[in-house]
C-alpha positions as CSV (number, residue, x, y, z in Angstrom):
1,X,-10.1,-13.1,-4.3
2,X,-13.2,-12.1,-2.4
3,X,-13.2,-8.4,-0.8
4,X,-15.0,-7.8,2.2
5,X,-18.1,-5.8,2.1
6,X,-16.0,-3.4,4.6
7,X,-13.3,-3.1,2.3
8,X,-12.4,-1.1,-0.6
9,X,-10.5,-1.3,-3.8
10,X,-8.3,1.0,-5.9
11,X,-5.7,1.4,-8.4
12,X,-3.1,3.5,-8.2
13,X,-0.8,3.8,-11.8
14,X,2.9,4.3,-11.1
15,X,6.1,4.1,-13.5
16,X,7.0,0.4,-13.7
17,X,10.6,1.3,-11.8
18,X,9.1,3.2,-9.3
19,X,6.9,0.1,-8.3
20,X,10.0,-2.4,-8.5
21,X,11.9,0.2,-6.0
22,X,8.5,-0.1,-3.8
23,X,8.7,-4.1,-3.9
24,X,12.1,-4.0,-2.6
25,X,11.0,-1.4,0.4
26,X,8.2,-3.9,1.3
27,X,10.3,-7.1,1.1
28,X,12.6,-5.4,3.8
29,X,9.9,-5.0,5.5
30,X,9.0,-8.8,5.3
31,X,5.3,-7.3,3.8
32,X,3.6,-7.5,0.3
33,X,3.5,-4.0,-1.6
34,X,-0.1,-4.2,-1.2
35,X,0.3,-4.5,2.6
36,X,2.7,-2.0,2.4
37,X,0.6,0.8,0.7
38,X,-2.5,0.3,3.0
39,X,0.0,0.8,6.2
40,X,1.2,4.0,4.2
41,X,-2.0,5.4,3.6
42,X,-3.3,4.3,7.1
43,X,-0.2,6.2,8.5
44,X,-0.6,9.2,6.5
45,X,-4.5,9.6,7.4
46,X,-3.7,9.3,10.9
47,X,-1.0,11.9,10.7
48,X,-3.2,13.8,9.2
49,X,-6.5,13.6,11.2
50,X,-4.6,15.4,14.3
């Protein structure tokens, strides 16, 4: 998989059952954990640049 020059890449190490608990959360969503996370983070920098 190619990233974009405009995108960025990181890792981010969580308990194994923590992570299974997050797939669930984003497959109710109808979303990929990945997806998932960036709509977090993009939420909480939003909240946070008020």
């Amino acid at each position: 998989m190619v990233i974009k020059e405009d995108k960025h890449r990181f890792v981010v190490i969580i308990e194994k059952e923590t992570f299974e608990k997050f797939k669930i959360l984003a497959d109710k969503e109808k979303r990929s954990a990945s997806n998932l996370a960036n709509k977090l983070i993009n939420d909480y920098i939003e909240e946070h640049e008020k």
